[in-house]
C-alpha positions as CSV (number, residue, x, y, z in Angstrom):
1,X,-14.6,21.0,-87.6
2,X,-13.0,19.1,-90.1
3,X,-9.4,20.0,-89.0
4,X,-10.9,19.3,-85.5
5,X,-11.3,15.6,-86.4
6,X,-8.3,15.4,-88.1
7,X,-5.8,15.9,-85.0
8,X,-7.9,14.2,-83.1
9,X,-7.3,11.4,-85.5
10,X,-3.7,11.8,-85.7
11,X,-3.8,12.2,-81.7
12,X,-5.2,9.0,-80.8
13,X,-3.3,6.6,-83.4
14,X,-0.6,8.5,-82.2
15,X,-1.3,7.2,-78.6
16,X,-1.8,3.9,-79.5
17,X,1.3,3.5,-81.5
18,X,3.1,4.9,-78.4
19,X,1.0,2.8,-76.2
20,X,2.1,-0.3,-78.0
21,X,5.7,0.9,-78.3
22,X,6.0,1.9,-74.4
23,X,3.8,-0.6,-72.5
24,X,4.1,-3.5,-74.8
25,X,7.3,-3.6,-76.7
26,X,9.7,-2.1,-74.8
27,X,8.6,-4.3,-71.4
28,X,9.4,-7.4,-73.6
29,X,12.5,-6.7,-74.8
30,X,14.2,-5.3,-71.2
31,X,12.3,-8.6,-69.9
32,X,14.1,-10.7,-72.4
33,X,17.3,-9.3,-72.2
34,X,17.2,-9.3,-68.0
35,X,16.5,-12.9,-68.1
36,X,19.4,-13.7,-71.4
37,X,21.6,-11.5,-70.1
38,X,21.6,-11.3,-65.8
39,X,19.2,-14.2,-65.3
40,X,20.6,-14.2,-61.3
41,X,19.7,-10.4,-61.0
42,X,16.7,-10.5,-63.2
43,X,15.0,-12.7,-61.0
44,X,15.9,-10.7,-57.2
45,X,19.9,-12.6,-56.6
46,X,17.9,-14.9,-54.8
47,X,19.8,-17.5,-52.8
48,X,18.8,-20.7,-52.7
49,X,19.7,-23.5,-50.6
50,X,20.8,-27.1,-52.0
51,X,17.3,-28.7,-51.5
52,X,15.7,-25.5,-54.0
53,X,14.5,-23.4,-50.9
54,X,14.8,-19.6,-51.1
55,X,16.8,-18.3,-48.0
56,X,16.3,-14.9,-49.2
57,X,18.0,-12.3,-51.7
58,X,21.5,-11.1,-50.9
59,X,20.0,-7.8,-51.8
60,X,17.7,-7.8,-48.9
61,X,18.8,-7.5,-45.3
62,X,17.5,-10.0,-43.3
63,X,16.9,-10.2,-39.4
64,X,19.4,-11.9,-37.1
65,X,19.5,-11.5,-33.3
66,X,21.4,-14.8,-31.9
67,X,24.6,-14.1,-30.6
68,X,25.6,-17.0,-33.2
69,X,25.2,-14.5,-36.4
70,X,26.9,-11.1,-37.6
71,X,24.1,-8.8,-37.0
72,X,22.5,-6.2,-39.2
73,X,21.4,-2.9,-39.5
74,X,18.3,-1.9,-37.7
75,X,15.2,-1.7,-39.6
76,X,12.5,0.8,-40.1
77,X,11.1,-0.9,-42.9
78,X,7.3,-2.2,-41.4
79,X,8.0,-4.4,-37.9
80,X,11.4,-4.3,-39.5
81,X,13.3,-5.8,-43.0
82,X,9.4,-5.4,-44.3
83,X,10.2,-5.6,-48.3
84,X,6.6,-4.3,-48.5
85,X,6.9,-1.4,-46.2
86,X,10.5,-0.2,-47.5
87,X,11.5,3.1,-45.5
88,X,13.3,4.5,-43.2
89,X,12.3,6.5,-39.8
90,X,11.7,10.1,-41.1
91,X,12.9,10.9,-37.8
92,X,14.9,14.4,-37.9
93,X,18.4,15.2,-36.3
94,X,16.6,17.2,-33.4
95,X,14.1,14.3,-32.6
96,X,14.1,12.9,-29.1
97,X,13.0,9.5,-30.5
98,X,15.2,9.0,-32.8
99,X,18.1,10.0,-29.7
100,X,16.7,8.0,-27.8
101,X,16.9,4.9,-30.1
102,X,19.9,5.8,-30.8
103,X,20.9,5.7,-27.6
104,X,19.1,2.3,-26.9
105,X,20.7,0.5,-29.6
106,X,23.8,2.1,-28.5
107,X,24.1,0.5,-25.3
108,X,22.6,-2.9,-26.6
109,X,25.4,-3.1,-29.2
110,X,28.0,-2.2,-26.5
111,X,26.2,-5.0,-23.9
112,X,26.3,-7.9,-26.9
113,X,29.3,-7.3,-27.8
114,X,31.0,-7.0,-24.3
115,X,32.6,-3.5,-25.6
116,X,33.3,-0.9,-22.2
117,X,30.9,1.8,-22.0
118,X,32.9,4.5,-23.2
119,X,33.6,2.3,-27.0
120,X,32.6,4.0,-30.1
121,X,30.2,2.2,-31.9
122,X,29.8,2.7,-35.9
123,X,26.9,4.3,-37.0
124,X,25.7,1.5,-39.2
125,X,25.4,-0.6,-35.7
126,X,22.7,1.7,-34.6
127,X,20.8,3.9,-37.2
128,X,18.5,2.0,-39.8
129,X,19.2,3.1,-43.3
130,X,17.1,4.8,-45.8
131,X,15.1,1.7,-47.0
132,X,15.1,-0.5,-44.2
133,X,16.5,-3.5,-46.4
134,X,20.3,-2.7,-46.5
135,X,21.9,-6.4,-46.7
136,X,25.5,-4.9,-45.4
137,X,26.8,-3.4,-42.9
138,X,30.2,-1.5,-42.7
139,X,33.8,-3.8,-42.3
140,X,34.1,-1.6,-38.8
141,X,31.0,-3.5,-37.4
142,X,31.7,-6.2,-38.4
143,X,35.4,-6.5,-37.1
144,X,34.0,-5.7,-33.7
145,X,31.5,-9.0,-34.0
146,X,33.5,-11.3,-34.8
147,X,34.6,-11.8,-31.1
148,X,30.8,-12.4,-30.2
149,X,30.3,-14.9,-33.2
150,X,33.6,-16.5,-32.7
151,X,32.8,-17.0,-29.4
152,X,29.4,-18.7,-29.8
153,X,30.1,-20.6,-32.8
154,X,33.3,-22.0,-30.8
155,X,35.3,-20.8,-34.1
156,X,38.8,-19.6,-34.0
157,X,38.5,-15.6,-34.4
158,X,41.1,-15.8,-37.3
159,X,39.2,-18.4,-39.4
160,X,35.9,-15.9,-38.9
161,X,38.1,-13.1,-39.4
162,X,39.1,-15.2,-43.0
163,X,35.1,-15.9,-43.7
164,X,33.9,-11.8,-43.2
165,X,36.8,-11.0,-45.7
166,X,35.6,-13.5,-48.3
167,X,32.4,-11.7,-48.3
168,X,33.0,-8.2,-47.7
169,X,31.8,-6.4,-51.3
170,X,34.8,-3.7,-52.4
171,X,34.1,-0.2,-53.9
172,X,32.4,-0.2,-56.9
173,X,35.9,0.0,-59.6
174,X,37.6,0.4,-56.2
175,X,36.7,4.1,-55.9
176,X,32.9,4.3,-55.7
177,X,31.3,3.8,-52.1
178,X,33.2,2.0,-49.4
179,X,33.4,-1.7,-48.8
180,X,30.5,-3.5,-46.9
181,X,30.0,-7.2,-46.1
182,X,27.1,-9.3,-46.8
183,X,25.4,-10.3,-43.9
184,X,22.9,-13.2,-45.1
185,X,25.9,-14.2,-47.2
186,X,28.4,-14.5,-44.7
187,X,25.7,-15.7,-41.7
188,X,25.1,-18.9,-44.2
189,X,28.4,-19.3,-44.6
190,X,29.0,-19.8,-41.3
191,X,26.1,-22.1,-41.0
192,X,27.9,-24.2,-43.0
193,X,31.6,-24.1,-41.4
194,X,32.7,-27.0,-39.5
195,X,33.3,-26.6,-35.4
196,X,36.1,-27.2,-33.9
């Protein structure tokens, strides 16, 4: 009985040494270091507008459907770019919904973008991806909207052209993943480019 007590003594200063150490400590100190370190990151790579408003994270794909903006990716996430209902469609490769989506946004991106009927349309244009939330979308989809924004914005395709280069994120050490562009980032930068 004796022993008995014993490891249960040892087991429960053991779990609160580890409690302390895991739950209290070590939150603290990657807290600390998040906020001294990658404040910007730490706190979501919010953007925030001139006046201190938050126009959203340039981690988080946003929602844009006027023929002024570079659209995005569809969404699955919740009624779509839900941050609180992250996740894709679940659909399988031998689902009629998700071919007939597909097919949908197929002929929707063609239609907005005044492409023929027979154009191939990049993938990212018309499948959401795994979270819902992707901010980018591939440089292929956005070369092809550029004529639509261009067009809308009365903006010389070249300058627009210029603009989606400035924020079109490389490969990770220029070998890891391939190059997207921003979509929030580059939609507010156009926001705030002189017409013509």
């Amino acid at each position: 009985m004796k022993s008995l007590l014993n490891h249960l003594k040892t087991t429960v200063i053991v779990t609160i040494i580890f409690t302390i150490i895991c739950c209290c400590i070590y939150p603290l100190v990657v807290f600390g270091l998040g906020q001294l370190i990658f404040p910007h990151q730490a706190n979501g790579s919010l953007i925030v507008s001139k006046d201190g408003t938050v126009l959203g994270s340039e981690l988080l794909g946003q929602n844009f459907t006027s023929d002024k903006y570079f659209h995005p990716r569809p969404s699955a996430a919740g009624t779509g770019y839900d941050g609180i209902s992250s996740g894709g469609t679940n659909l399988g490769p031998t689902s009629q919904k998700l071919s007939d989506s597909v097919k949908a946004a197929v002929a929707q991106y063609r239609k907005e973008n005044s492409l023929p009927d027979d154009a191939v349309v990049p993938a990212d244009a018309v499948t959401s991806s795994a979270s819902g939330l992707d901010p980018h979308i591939s440089v292929e989809n956005a070369k092809i909207q550029i004529a639509r924004v261009a067009k809308a914005r009365n903006l010389d395709p070249a300058a627009v052209q210029v603009l989606m280069s400035e924020y079109t994120d490389k490969p990770w050490l220029g070998l890891l993943g391939d190059a997207g562009v921003n979509v929030l980032k580059l939609n507010l930068a156009l926001d705030s480019t002189p017409v013509r």
